[in-house]
Structures are given as C-alpha cells and as structure tokens.
DOMIDO-380573 format. One record per residue (C-alpha): residue number from 1; residue in three letters; x, y, z. Coordinates in steps of 0.25 Angstrom, whole numbers, plus 5000, padded with zeros to 4 digits. Each point is the difference from the previous one (the first is absolute). Example, Ala and Ser with C-alpha at 12.3 -4.5 7.8 and 13.67 -1.06 7.14 Angstrom:
2
resi|resn|px|py|pz
1|ALA|5049|4982|5031
2|SER|5006|5014|4998
//
This chain:
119
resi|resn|px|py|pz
1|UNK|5000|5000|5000
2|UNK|5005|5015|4997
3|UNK|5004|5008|5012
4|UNK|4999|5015|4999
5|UNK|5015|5005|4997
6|UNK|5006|4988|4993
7|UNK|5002|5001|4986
8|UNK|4989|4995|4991
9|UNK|5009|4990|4993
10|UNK|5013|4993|5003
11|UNK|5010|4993|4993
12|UNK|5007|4986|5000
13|UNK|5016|5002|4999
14|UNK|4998|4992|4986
15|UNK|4989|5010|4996
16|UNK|5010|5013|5005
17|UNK|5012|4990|4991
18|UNK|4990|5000|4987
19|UNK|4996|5016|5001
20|UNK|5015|5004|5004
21|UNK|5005|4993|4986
22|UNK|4988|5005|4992
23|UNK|5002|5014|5005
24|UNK|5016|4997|4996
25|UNK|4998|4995|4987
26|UNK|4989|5011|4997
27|UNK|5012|5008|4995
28|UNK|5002|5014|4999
29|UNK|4983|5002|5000
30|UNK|4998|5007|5012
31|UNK|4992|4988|5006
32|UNK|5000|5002|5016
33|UNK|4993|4988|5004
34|UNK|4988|4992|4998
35|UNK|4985|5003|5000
36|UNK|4989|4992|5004
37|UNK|4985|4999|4997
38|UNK|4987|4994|4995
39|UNK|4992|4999|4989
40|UNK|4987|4992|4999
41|UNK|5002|4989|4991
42|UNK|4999|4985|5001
43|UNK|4992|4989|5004
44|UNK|5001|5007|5015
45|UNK|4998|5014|4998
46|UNK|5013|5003|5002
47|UNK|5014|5000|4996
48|UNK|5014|5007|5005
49|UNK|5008|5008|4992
50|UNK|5015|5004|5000
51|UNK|5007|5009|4993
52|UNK|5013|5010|5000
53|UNK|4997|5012|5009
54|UNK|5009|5015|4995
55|UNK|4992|5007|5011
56|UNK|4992|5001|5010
57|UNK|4984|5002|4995
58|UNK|4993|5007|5009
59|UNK|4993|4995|5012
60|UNK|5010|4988|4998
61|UNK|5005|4993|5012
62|UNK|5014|4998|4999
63|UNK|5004|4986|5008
64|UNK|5015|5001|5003
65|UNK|5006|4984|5002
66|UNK|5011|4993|5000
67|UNK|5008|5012|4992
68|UNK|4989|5000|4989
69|UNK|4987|5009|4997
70|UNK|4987|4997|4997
71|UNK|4990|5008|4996
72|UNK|4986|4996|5004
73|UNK|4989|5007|4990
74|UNK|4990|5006|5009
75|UNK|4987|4993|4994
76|UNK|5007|4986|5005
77|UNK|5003|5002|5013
78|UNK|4988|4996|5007
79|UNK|5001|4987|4991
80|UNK|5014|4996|5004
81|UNK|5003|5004|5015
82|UNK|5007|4992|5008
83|UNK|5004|4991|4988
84|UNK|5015|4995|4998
85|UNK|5006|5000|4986
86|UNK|5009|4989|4994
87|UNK|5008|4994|4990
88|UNK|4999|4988|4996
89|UNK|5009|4991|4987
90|UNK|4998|4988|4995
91|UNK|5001|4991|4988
92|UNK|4986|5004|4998
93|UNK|5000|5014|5006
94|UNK|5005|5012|5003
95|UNK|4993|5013|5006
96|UNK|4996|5006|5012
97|UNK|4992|4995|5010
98|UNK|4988|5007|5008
99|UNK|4997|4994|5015
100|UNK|4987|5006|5000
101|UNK|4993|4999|5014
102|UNK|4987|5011|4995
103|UNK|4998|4987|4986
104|UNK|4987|4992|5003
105|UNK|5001|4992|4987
106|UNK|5010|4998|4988
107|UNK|4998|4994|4990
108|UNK|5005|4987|4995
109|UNK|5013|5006|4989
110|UNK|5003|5009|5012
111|UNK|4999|5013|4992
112|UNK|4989|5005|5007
113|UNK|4995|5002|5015
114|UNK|4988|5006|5006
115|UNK|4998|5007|5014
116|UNK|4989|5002|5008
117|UNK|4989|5011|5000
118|UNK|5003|5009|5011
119|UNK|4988|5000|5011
//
C-alpha cells in the first residue's frame, strides 16, 4: 500500500542498470531520463508506456533512485503508486516489469492491467 511521502514508483537495481545504459547509449540527445504513463488500450483497459524524457513536463513528479530519473506523467499517478519497476531478460523477453499493487486484473498476454474504481 502507498504511504504519503514515498515515492509513487520504485526501481529494482536491474530496472536502474536498464535505464542507466538506455539514458548512455541515448547519445548526444538531451535524453535526461525516463518517462512513464498509461494509455487505454488492451484487452484490460490499460497499458504502460515508457519513453525517453529531455525534460520535466509540467505537473511531472520526478522520482530520483538508484542514480537515475524517472518521470512519472501526471495522469498515471494514481494508477501506479506504490508499484515497483523492473527489468527482466530472457530468451523469450526483455523489457521492464511493473509490480503493480493498484491492478485488479491483467490480461492473459500480460500487456494490459486494470485497476479498480475508486469508491
């Protein structure tokens, strides 16, 4: 469960490895970190996104961890607290992980989640 003061998201030392050498290899483009949010797709309802953050949008929370940034976009807050990223490899897969403790449902390729109505 989220506790007031805590960031809204944190980050597994292969998550904070994966952004760190994405961030590197991002080259001379002014990429400063990562951004994540959600879009209403899926079988679920939902799905996360992750792209390259060059700023700070505004209303952005900014979660500082494990030497990295990410930038949480301000409509998928209340979808994601208290969730942990990760990174995950495997023959079959690669890609960060979402630890989601707000998903109610997901569906059955994994791409999608769904949370609760709030009461």
């Amino acid at each position: 469960m989220f506790q007031p003061g805590k960031a809204p998201i944190t980050l597994t030392e292969a998550a904070a490895e994966r952004v760190r050498r994405l961030v590197d290899n991002a080259g001379d483009e002014g990429v400063i970190g990562l951004r994540v949010g959600i879009k209403n797709t899926g079988c679920s309802g939902l799905s996360y996104i992750v792209e390259y953050a060059k700023e700070q949008k505004r209303l952005e929370d900014v979660v500082e961890d494990k030497g990295v940034k990410i930038f949480i976009d301000p409509t998928a807050v209340m979808f994601i607290l208290g969730s942990e990223m990760d990174y995950q490899e495997d023959k079959l897969f690669s890609g960060f992980v979402f630890n989601n403790p707000n998903e109610t449902g997901r569906c059955g390729c994994g791409e999608s989640f769904s949370v609760a109505a709030a009461q």
